[in-house]
Every structure is written in C-alpha cells, then in structure tokens.
C-alpha positions as CSV (number, residue, x, y, z in Angstrom):
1,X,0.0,0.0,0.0
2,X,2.7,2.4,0.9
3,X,4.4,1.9,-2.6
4,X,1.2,2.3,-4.7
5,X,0.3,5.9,-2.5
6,X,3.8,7.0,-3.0
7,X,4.1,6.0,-6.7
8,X,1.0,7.6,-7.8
9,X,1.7,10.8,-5.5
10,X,5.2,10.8,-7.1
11,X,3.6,10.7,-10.9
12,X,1.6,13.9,-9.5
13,X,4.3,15.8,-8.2
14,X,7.0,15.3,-10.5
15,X,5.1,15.8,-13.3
16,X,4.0,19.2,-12.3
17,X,7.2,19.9,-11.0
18,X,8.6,19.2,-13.7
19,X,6.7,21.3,-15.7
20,X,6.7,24.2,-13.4
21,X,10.6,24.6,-13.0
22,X,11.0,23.3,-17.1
23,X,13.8,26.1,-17.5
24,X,15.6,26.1,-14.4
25,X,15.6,21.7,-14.7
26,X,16.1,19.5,-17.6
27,X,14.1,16.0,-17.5
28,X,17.7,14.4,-17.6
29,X,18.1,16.3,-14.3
30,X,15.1,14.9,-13.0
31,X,15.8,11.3,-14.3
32,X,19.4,11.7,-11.9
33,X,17.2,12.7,-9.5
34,X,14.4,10.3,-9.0
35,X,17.7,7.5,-9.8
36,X,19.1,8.8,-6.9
37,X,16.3,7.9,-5.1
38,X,16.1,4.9,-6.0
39,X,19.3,4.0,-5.1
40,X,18.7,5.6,-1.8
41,X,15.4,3.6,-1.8
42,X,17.2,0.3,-2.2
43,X,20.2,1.0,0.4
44,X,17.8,1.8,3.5
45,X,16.0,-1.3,2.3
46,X,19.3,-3.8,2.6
47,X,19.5,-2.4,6.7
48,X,16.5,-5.5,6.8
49,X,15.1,-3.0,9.9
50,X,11.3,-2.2,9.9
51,X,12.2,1.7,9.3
52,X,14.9,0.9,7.0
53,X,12.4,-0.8,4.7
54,X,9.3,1.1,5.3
55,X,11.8,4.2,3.9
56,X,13.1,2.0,1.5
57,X,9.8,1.3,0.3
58,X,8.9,4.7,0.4
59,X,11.6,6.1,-1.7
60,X,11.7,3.2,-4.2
61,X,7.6,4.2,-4.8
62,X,8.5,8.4,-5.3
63,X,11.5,6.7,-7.7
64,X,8.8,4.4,-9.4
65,X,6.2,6.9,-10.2
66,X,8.5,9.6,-11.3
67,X,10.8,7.6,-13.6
68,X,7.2,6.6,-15.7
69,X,6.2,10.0,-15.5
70,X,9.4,11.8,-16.9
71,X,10.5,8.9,-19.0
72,X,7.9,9.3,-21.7
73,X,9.2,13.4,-22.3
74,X,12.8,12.5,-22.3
75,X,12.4,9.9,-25.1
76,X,9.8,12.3,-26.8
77,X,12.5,14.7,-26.7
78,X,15.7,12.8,-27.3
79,X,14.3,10.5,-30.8
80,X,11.7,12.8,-31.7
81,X,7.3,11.8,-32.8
82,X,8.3,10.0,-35.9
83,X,8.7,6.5,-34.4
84,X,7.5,7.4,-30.4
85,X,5.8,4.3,-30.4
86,X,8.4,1.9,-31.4
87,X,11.0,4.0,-29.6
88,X,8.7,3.5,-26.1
89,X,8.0,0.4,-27.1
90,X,11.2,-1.0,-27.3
91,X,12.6,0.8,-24.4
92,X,9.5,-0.9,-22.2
93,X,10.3,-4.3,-23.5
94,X,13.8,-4.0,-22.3
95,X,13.1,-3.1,-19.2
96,X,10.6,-6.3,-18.9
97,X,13.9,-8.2,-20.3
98,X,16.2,-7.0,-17.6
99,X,13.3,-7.3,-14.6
100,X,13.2,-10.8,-15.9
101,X,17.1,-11.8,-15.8
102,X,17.4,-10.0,-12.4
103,X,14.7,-11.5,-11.0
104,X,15.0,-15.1,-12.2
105,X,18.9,-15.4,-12.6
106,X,20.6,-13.1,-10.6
107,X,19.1,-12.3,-7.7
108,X,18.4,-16.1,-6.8
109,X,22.3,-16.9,-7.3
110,X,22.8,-14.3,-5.0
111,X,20.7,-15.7,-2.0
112,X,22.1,-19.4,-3.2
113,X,25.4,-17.4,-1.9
114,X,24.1,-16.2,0.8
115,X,23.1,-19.8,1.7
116,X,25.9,-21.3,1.5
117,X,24.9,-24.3,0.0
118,X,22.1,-25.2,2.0
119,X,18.6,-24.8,0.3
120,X,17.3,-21.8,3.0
121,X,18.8,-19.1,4.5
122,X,16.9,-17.0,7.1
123,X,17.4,-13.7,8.1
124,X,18.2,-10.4,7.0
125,X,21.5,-11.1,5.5
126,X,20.0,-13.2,2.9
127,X,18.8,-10.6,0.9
128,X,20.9,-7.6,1.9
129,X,23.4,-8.3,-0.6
130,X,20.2,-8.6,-3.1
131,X,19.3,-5.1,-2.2
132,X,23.0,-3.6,-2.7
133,X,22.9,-5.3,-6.2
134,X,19.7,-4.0,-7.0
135,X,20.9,-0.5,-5.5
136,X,24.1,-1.0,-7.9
137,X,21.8,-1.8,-11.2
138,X,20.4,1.7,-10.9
C-alpha cells in the first residue's frame, strides 16, 4: 500500500514539477534525480530494519512513479514523434527483459550465496546483498 500511495503521489508531483521549473531543470536532471532515489530507496531497504524498509519502500515508490512520469518526455525529446511508439516500445520491453534476468537469474544466485549451499537461508542477511545489487543496477 505504501508503494502504490507514493508512486502515484510521485507521478503527480513530478510531473507538475517538472513542468513548473522546465527552465531552471532538464528532465535528464530529474531522471538523476528520481535514480538517486532509487538507489537511496534500495540501500535503506538492505539495513533488513522495519524503518529501514518502510523508507526504502517509500523512496523506491517516489523513484517508481517519477521515472514513468518523466520517461515518456525525455524519449519524446531525445528520438523525436516520428517513431515514439516503437521507440517507447522498445525501451518498455527492455526493461521487462532486464526485470526478468534480475529477478530469475541473478538475484536467486545471489541468495544461493548467501546460503551457502544449503537450500534456505533465514534472516536479514540473505537478501541484503540482493538489495546492494539492486541498489548498484540503478
């Protein structure tokens, strides 16, 4: 729940921040920004506190909404109208390509790791090193 609020406050505010202060910040800017918060989002989480989490939660949501919200300007503005829809396209499937590596490949190795061999680990530090990687692949 606390993800879905903040994603779909973020997709308010950023885009009318982002069209408010246009001149004073690119939508690159805003795309290093709302990055940054991601990776800030994904570091509190790998602390595996309640507060760490419920942050990390709470940034990776502002991160979430914003990136769809400025994403579709900055590729609007960097290939142009000819081809948006291919262009958007594309860049949406590859994002659905690397979700699905990460999340079926990688990120299970990595708690294999963290298990040492043995078919459960339990704990935070299972999945702490997850979260760094994750934090890393922003």
């Amino acid at each position: 729940a606390l993800f879905a609020l903040t994603s779909s406050l973020s997709r308010v505010a950023v885009g009318i921040l982002s069209d408010r202060f246009r001149n004073s910040f690119s939508r690159f800017d805003w795309l290093c920004l709302i990055a940054g918060c991601a990776v800030a989002g994904q570091m509190l989480a790998s602390h595996m506190t309640a507060l760490g989490v419920m942050l990390g939660v709470l940034f990776l949501g502002l991160a979430f909404g914003g990136f769809f919200t400025v994403i579709v300007p900055v590729v609007n503005e960097m290939y142009g109208r000819k081809q948006f829809g291919v262009i958007m396209g594309s860049q949406l499937a590859s994002q659905a390509a690397a979700a699905f590596l990460i999340s079926f490949w990688l990120i299970p190795h990595v708690y294999r790791m963290s298990a040492q061999g043995g078919a459960v680990c339990i704990g935070g530090s299972c999945y702490r090193m997850s979260f760094l990687i994750l934090g890393l692949l922003q």
